[in-house]
N, C-alpha and C positions, 0 to 999 in steps of 0.2 A: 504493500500500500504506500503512495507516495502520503508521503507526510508535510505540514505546511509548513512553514522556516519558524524560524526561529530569531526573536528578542532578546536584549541585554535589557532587565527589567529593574528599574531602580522607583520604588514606588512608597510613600511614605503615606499613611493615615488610610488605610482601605476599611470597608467597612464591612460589619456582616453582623447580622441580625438576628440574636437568639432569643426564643421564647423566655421570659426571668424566669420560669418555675424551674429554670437547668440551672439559673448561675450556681456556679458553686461556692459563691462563700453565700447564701442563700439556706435558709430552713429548709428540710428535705420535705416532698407533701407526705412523707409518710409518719412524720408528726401528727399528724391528722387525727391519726385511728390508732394512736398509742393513748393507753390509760395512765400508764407510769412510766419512768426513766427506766426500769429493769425489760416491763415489755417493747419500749422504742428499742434498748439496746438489741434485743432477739431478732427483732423486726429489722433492723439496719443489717443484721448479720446474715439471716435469708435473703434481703436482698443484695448481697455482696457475693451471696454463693452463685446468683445466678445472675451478675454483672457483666456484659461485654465489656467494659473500660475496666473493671479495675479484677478483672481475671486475663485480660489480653498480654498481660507479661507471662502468665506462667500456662496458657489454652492458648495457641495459635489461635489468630480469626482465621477463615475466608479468603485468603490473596492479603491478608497484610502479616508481617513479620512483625511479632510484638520487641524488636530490638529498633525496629522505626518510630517505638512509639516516645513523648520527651518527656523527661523529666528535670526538677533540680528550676523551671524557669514559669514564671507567672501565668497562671490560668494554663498550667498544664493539662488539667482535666479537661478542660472547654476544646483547648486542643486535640487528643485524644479523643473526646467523643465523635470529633465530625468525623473522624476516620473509622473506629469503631462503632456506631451506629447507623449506616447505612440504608435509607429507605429499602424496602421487601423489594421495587422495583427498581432499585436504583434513581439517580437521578441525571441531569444532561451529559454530564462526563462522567461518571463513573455506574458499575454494577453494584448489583445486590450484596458484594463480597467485600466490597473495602468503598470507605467514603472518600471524601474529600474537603479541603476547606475552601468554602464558595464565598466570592465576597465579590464588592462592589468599589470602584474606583471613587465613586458620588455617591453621597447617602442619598441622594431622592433616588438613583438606578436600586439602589439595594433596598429601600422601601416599597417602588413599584414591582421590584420581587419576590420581596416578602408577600408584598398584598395581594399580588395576585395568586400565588398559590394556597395562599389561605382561603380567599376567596370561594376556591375552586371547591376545596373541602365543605367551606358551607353548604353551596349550592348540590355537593352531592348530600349533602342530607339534609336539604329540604328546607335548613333555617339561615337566611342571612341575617341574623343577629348574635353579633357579639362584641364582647370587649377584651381583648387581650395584650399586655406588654411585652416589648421587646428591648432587651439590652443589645445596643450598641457596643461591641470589640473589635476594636482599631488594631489593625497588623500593618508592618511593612514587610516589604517584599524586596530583596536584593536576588539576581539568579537571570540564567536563561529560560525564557520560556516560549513555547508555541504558539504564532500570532495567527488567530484567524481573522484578526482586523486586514492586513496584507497580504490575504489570499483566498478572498471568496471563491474564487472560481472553484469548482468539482468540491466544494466543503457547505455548497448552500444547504443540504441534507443535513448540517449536524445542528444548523440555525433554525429547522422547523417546529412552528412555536406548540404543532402537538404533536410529535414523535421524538422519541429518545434514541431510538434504533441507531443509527447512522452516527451520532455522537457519542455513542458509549462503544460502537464498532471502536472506534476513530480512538476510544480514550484506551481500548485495552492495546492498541498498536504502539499508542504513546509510552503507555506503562511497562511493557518490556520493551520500548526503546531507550529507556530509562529516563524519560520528559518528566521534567517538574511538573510542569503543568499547560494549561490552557489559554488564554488571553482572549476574549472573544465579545463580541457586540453585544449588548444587551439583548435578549429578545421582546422583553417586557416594558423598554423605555428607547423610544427612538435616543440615537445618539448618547447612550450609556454605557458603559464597557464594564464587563463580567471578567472575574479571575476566575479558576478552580486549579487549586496548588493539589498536589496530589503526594506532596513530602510533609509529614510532620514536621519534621527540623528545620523546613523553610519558612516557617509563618513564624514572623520576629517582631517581637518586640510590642505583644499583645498588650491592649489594656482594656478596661471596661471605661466607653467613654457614657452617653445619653440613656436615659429609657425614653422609648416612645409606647405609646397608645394607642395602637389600632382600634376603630370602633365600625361596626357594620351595624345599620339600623333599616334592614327592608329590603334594601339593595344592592348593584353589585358592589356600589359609590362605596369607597371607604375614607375616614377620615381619620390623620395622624396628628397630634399631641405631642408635645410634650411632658413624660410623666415628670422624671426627675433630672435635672441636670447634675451632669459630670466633666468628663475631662472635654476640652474644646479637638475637635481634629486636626 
């Protein structure tokens, strides 16, 4: 498969948008349905038995090597999990077997992607009403990566805004050719540019910057918030 060239990528403050009920310095929701601190601890401990992130050092996943996975450096675990929890379908560059870290160059591109796949969830089940937050984590990027901004041509397949086929073909060619990653146009925001880093150890220099407030009231319409501010990007 001819593959598309390749970027020297030096990129500071990208964004990507996580649900808060993940942050991890965050209360677990399984506080929830704990009566006392003896039953939360039991409960923390079944679900540690059956963790893809914090069993992926000693349980190989799926296509990722638990020696890829980082430690010793800020929001390790946030890291970790976009690799280790993998949508059942995968998602635009990568399979079901190993994730990736997706992020956004503009927080409005990384917002109109968040929103709309959220969206999409609603509308499969029937209710577009919701409120949910999203923590902002800022990563830089230093590395070479694969530019589908500089070579549309024979790659319009991997930008189709509903099949994944041809871009997850595309990501496993990448991935034994040993590609950091992806660099690619938004599909969800004209003139937005998408990353998907596919190294643990290249997403540097994380931090937790905003939360925002997605809200759905009826429609596909979503409206973003500020919940809480944080670091500036």
């Amino acid at each position: 498969m001819t593959l598309p060239p390749t970027v020297r990528l030096r990129r500071t403050g990208t964004h990507r948008l996580v649900p808060s009920k993940y942050a991890d310095d965050g209360d677990s929701v399984l506080a929830l349905i704990a009566d006392d601190p003896d039953h939360l601890q039991r409960i923390f401990e079944l679900d540690a038995a059956t963790n893809d992130r914090l069993l992926a050092p000693e349980r190989p996943l799926p296509g990722l090597d638990p020696s890829e996975l980082v430690a010793g450096v800020r929001h390790a675990a946030v890291i970790n999990a976009a690799f280790c929890h993998p949508h059942p379908l995968g998602a635009r560059f990568n399979g079901p077997d190993r994730g990736a870290w997706y992020a956004a160059f503009e927080l409005e591109t990384a917002q109109a992607e968040v929103g709309f796949h959220k969206t999409v969830q609603l509308i499969e089940i029937d209710r577009l009403y919701d409120s949910i937050t999203y923590d902002d984590y800022l990563a830089d990027f230093r590395g070479s990566f694969h530019d589908l901004r500089r070579s549309p041509a024979g790659f319009e397949a991997c930008l189709a805004p509903d099949s994944y086929v041809d871009a997850q073909a595309l990501a496993e060619h990448l991935l034994a050719a040993g590609s950091s990653g992806v660099i690619y146009p938004s599909v969800r925001r004209a003139g937005g540019t998408c990353l998907a880093c596919f190294r643990p150890s290249l997403v540097g220099n994380v931090r937790r910057g905003r939360t925002y407030r997605f809200t759905w009231e009826g429609t596909t319409e979503f409206r973003v918030t500020v919940e809480r501010k944080g670091s500036a990007p």
